[in-house]
PDB file of N, CA, C and O in Angstrom:
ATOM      1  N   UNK A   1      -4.060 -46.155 234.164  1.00  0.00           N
ATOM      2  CA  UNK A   1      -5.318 -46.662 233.637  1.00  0.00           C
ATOM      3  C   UNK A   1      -5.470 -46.182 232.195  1.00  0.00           C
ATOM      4  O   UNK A   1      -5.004 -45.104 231.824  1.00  0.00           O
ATOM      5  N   UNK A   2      -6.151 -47.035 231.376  1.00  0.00           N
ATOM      6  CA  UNK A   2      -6.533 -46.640 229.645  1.00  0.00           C
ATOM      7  C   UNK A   2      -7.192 -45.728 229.984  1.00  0.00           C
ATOM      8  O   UNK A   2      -7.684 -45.446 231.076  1.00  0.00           O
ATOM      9  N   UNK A   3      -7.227 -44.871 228.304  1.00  0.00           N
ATOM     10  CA  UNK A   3      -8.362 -43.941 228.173  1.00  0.00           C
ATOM     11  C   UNK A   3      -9.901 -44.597 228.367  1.00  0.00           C
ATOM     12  O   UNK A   3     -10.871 -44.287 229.058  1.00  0.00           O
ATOM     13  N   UNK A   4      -9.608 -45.708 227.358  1.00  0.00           N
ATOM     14  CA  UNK A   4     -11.131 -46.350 227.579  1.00  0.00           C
ATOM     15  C   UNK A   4     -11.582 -46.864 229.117  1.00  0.00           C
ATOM     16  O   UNK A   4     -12.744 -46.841 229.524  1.00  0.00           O
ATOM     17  N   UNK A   5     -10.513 -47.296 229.823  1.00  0.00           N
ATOM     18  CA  UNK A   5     -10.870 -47.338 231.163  1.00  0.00           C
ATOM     19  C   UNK A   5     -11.222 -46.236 232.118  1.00  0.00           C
ATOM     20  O   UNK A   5     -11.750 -46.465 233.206  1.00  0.00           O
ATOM     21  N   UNK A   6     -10.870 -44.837 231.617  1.00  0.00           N
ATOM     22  CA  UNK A   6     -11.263 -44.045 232.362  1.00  0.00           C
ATOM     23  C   UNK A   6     -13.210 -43.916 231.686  1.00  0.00           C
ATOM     24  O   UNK A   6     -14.170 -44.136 232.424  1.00  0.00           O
ATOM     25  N   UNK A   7     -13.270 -43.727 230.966  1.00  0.00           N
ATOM     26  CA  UNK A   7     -13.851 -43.495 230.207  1.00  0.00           C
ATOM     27  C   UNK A   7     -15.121 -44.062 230.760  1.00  0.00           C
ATOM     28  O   UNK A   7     -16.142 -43.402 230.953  1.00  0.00           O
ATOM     29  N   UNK A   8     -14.946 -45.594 231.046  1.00  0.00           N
ATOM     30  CA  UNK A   8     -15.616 -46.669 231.237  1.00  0.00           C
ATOM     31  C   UNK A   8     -16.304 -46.042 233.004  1.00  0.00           C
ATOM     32  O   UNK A   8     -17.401 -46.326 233.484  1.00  0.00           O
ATOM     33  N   UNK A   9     -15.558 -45.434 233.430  1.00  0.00           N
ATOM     34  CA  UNK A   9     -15.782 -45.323 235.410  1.00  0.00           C
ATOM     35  C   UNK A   9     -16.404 -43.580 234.968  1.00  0.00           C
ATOM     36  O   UNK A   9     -16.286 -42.844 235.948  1.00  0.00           O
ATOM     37  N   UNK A  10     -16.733 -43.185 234.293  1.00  0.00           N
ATOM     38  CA  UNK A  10     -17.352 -41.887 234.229  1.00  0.00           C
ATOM     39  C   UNK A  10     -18.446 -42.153 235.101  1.00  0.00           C
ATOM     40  O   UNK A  10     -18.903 -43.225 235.497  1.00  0.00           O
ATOM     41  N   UNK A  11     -18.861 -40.682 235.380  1.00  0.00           N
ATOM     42  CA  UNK A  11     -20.035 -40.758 236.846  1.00  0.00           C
ATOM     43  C   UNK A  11     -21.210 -40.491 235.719  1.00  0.00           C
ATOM     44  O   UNK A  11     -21.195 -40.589 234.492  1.00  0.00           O
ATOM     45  N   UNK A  12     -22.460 -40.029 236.868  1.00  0.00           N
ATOM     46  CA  UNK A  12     -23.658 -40.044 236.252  1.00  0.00           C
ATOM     47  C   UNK A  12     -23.617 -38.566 235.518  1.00  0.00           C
ATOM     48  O   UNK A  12     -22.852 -37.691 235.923  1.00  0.00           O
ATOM     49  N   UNK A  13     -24.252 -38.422 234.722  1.00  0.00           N
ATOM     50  CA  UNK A  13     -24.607 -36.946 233.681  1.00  0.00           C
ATOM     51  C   UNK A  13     -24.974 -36.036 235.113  1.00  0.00           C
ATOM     52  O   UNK A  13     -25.571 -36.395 236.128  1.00  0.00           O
ATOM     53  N   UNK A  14     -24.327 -34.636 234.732  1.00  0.00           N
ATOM     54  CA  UNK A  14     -24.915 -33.545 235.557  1.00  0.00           C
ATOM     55  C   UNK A  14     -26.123 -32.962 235.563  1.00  0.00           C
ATOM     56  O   UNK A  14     -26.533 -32.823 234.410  1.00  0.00           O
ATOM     57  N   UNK A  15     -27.070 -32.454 236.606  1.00  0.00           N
ATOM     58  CA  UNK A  15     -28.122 -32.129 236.343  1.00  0.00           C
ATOM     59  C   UNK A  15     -28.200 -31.516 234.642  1.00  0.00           C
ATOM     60  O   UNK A  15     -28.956 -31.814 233.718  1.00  0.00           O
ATOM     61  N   UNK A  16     -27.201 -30.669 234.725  1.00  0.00           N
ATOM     62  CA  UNK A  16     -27.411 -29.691 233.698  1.00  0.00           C
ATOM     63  C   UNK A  16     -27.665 -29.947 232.416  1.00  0.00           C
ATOM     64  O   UNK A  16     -28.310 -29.327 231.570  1.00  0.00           O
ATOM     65  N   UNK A  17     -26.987 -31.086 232.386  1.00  0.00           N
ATOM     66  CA  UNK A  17     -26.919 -31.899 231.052  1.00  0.00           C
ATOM     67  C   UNK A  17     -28.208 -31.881 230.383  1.00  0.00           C
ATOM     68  O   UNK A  17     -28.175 -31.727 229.162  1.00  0.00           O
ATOM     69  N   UNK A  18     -29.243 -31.998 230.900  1.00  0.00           N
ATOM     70  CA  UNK A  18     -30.463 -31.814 230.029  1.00  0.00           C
ATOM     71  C   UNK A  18     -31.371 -30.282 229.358  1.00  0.00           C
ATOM     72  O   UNK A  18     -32.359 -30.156 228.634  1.00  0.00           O
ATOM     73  N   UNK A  19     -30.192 -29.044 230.214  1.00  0.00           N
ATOM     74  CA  UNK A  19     -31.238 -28.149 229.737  1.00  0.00           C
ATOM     75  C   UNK A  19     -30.636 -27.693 228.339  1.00  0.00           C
ATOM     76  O   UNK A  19     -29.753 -28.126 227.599  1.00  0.00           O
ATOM     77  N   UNK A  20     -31.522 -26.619 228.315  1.00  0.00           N
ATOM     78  CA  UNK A  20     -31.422 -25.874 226.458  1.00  0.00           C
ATOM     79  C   UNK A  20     -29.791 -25.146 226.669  1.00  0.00           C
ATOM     80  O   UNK A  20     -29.036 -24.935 227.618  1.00  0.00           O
ATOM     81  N   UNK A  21     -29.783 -24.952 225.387  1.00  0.00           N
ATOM     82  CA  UNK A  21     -28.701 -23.690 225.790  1.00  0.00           C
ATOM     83  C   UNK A  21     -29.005 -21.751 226.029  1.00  0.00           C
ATOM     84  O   UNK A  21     -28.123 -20.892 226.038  1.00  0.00           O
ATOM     85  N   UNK A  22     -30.485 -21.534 226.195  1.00  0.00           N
ATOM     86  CA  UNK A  22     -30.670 -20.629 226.556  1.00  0.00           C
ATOM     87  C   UNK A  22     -30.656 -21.159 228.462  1.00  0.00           C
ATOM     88  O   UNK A  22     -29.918 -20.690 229.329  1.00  0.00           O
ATOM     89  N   UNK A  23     -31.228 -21.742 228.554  1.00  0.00           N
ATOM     90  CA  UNK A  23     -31.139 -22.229 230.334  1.00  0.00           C
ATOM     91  C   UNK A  23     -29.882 -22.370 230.730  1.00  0.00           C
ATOM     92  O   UNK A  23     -29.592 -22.305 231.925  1.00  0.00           O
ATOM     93  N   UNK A  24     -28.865 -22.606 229.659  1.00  0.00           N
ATOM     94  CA  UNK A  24     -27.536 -22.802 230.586  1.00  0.00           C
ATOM     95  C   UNK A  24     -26.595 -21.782 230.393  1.00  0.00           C
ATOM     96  O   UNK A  24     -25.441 -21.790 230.823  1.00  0.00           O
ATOM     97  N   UNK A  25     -27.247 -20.715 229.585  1.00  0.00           N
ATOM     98  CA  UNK A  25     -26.176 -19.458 229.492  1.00  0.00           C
ATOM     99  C   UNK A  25     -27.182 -18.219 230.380  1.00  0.00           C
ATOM    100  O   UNK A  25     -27.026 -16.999 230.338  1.00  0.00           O
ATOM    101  N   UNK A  26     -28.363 -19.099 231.265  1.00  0.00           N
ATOM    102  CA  UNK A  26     -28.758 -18.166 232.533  1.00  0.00           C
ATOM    103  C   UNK A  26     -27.810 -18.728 234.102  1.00  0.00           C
ATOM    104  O   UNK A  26     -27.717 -18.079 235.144  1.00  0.00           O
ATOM    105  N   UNK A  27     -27.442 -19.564 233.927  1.00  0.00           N
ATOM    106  CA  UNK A  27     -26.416 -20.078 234.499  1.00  0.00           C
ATOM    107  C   UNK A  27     -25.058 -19.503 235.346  1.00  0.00           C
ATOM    108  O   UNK A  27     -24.407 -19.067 234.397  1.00  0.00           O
ATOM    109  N   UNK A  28     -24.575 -19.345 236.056  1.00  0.00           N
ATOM    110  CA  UNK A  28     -22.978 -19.139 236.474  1.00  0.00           C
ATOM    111  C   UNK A  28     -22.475 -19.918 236.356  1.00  0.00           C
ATOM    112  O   UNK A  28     -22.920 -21.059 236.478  1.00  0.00           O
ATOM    113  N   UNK A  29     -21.311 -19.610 236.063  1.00  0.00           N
ATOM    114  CA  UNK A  29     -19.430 -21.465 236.277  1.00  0.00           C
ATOM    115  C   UNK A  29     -19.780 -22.248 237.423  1.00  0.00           C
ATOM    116  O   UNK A  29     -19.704 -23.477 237.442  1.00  0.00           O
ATOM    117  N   UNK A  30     -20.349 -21.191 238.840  1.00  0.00           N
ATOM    118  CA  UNK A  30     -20.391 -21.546 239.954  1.00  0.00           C
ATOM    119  C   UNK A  30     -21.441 -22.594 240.234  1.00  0.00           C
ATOM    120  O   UNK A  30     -21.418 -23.549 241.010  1.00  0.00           O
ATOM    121  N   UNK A  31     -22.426 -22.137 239.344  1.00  0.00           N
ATOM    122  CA  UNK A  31     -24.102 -23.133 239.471  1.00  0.00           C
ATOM    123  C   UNK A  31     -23.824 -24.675 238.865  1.00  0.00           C
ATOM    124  O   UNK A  31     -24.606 -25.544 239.250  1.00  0.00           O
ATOM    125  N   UNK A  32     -22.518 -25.148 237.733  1.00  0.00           N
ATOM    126  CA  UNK A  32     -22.544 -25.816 237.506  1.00  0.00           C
ATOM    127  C   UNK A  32     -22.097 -26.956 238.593  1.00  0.00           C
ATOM    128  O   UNK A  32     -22.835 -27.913 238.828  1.00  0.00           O
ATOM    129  N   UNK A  33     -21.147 -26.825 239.075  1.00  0.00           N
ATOM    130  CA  UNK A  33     -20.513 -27.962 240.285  1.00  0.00           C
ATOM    131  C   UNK A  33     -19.245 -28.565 239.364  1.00  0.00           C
ATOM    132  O   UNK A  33     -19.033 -29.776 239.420  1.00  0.00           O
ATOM    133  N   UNK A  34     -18.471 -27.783 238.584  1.00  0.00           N
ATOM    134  CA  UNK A  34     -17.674 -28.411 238.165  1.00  0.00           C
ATOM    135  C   UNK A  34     -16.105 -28.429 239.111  1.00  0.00           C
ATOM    136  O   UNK A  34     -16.016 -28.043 240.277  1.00  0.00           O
ATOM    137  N   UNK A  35     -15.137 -28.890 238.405  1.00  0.00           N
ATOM    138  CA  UNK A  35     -14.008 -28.687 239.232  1.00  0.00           C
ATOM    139  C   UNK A  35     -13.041 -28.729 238.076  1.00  0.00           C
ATOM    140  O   UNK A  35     -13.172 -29.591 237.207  1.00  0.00           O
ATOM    141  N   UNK A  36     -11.928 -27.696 238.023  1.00  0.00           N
ATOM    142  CA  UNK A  36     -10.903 -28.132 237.357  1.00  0.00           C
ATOM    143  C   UNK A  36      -9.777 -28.417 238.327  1.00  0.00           C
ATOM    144  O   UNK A  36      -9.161 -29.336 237.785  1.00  0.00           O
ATOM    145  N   UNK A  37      -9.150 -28.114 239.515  1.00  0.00           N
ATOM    146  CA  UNK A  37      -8.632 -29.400 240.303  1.00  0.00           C
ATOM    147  C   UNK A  37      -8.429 -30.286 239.972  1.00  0.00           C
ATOM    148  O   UNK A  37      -9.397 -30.980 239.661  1.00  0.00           O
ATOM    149  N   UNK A  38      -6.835 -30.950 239.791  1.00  0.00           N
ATOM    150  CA  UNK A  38      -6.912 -32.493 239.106  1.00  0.00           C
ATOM    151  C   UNK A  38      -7.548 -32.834 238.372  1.00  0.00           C
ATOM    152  O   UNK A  38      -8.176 -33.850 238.669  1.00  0.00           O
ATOM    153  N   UNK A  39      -7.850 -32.087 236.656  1.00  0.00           N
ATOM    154  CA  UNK A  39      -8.175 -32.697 235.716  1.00  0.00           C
ATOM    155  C   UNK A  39      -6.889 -32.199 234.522  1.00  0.00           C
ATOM    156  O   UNK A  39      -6.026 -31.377 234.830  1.00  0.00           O
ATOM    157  N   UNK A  40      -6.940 -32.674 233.534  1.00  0.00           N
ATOM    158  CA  UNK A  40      -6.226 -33.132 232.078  1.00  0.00           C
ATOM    159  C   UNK A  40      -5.852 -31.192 232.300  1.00  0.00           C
ATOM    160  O   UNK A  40      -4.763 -30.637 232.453  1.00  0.00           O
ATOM    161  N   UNK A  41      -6.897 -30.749 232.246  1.00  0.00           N
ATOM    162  CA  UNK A  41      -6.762 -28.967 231.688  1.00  0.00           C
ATOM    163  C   UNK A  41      -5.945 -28.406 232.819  1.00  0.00           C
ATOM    164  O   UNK A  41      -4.886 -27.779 232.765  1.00  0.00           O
ATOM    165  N   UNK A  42      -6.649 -28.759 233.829  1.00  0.00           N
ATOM    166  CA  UNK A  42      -5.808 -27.850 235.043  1.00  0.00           C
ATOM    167  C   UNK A  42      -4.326 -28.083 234.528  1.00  0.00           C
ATOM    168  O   UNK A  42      -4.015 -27.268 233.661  1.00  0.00           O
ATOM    169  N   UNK A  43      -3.475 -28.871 234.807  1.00  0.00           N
ATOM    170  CA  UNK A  43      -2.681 -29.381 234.376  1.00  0.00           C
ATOM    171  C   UNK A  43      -1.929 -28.653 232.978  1.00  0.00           C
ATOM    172  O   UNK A  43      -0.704 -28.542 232.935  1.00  0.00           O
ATOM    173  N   UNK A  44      -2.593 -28.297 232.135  1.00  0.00           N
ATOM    174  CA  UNK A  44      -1.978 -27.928 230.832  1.00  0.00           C
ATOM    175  C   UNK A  44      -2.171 -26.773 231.434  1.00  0.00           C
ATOM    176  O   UNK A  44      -1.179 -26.737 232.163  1.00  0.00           O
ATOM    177  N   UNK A  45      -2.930 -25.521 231.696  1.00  0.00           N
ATOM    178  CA  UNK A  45      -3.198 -24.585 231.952  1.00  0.00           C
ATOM    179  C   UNK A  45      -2.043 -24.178 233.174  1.00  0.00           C
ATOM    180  O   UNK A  45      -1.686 -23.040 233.479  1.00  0.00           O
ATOM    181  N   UNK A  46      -1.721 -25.083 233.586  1.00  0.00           N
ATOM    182  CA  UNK A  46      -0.387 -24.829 235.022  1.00  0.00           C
ATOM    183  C   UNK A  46       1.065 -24.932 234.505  1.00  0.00           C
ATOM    184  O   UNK A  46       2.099 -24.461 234.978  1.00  0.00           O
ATOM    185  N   UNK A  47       0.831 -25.757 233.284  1.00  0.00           N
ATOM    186  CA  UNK A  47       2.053 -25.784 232.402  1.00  0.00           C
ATOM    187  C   UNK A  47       2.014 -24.644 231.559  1.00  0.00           C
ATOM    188  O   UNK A  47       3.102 -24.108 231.345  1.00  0.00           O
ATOM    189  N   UNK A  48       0.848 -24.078 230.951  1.00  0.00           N
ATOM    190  CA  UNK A  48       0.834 -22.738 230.275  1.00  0.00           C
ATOM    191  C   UNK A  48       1.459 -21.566 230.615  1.00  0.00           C
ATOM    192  O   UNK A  48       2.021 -20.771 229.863  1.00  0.00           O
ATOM    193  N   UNK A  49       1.256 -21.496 232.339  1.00  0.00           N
ATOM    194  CA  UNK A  49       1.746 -20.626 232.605  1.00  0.00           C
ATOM    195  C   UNK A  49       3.064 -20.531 233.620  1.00  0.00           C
ATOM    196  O   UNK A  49       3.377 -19.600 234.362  1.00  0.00           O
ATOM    197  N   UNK A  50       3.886 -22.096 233.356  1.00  0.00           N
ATOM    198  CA  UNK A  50       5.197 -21.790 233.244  1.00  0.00           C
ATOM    199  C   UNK A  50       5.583 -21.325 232.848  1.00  0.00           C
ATOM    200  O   UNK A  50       6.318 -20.440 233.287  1.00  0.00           O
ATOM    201  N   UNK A  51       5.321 -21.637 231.506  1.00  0.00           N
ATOM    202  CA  UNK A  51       6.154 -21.209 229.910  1.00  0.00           C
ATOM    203  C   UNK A  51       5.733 -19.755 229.877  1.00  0.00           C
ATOM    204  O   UNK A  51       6.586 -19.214 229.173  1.00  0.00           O
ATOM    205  N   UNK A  52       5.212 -19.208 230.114  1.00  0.00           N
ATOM    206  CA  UNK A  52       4.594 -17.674 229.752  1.00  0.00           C
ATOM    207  C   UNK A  52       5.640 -16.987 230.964  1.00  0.00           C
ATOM    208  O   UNK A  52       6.438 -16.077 230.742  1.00  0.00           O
ATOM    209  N   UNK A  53       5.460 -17.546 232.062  1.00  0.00           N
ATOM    210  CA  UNK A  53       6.589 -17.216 233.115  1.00  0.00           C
ATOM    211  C   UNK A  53       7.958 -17.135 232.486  1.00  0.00           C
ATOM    212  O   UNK A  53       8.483 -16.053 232.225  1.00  0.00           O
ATOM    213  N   UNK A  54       8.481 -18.213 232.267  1.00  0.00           N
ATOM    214  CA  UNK A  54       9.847 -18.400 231.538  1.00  0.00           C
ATOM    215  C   UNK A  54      10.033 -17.274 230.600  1.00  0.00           C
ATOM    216  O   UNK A  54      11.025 -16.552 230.501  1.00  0.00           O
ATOM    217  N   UNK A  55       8.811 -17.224 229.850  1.00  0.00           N
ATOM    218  CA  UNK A  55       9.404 -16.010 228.726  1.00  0.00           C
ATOM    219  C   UNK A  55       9.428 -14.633 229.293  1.00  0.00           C
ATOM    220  O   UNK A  55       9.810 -13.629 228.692  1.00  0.00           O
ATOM    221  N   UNK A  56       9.059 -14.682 230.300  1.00  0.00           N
ATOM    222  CA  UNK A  56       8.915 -12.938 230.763  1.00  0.00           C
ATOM    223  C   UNK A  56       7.399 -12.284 230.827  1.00  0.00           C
ATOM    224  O   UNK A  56       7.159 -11.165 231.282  1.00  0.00           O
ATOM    225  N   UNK A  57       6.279 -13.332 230.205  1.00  0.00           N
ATOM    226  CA  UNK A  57       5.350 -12.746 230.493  1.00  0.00           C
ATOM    227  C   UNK A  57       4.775 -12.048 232.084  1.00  0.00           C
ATOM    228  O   UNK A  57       4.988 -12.778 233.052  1.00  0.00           O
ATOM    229  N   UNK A  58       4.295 -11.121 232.280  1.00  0.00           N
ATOM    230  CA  UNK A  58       3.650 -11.011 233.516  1.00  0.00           C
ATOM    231  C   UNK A  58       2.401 -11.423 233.632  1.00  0.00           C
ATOM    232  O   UNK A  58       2.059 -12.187 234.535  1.00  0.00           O
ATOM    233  N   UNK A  59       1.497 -10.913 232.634  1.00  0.00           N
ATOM    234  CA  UNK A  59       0.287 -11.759 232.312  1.00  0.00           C
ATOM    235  C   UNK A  59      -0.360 -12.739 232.401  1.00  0.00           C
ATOM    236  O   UNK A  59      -0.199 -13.404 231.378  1.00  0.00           O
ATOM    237  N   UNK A  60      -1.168 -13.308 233.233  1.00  0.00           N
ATOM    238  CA  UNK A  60      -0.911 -14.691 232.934  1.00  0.00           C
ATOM    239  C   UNK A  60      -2.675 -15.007 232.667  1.00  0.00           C
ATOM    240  O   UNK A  60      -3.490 -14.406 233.368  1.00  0.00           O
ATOM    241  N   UNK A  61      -2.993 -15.686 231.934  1.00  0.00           N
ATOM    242  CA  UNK A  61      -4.657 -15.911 231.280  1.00  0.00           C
ATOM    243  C   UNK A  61      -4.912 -16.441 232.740  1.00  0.00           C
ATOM    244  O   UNK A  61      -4.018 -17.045 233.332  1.00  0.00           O
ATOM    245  N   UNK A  62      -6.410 -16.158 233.441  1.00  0.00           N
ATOM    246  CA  UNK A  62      -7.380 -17.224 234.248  1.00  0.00           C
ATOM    247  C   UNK A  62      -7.942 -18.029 233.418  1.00  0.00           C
ATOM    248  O   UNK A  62      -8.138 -17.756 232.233  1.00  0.00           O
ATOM    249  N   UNK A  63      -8.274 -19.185 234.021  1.00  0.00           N
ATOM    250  CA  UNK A  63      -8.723 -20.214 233.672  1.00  0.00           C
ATOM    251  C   UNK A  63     -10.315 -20.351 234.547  1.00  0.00           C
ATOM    252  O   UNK A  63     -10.273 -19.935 235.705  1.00  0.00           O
ATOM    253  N   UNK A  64     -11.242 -20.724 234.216  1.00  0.00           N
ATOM    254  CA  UNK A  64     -12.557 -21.126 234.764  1.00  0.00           C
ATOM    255  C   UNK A  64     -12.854 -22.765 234.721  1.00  0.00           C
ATOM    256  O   UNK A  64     -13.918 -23.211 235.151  1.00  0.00           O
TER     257      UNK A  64
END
């Protein structure tokens, strides 16, 4: 599918979407309802830490 076709099937705005940014940094990751599961980032972030693997890192960054 296009970008613009994805684009086009986006869902409705999250509650959150309307508050301030003092209201949303009273907030947790958890309060939002997001998912990175099968999105664009998960994905790069799983490839990130091939490559960090490959080199010998032990380290490996979390992702939220």
């Amino acid at each position: 599918m296009s970008v613009a076709g994805r684009r086009s099937q986006r869902r409705e705005p999250f509650w959150w979407t309307a508050l301030t940014d003092d209201q949303l940094l009273d907030l947790r990751f958890s309060d939002l309802g997001l998912q990175l599961e099968g999105t664009t980032l998960h994905r790069r972030a799983l490839r990130l830490h091939e490559e960090l693997r490959e080199r010998g890192f032990r380290f490996l960054p979390h992702f939220w």
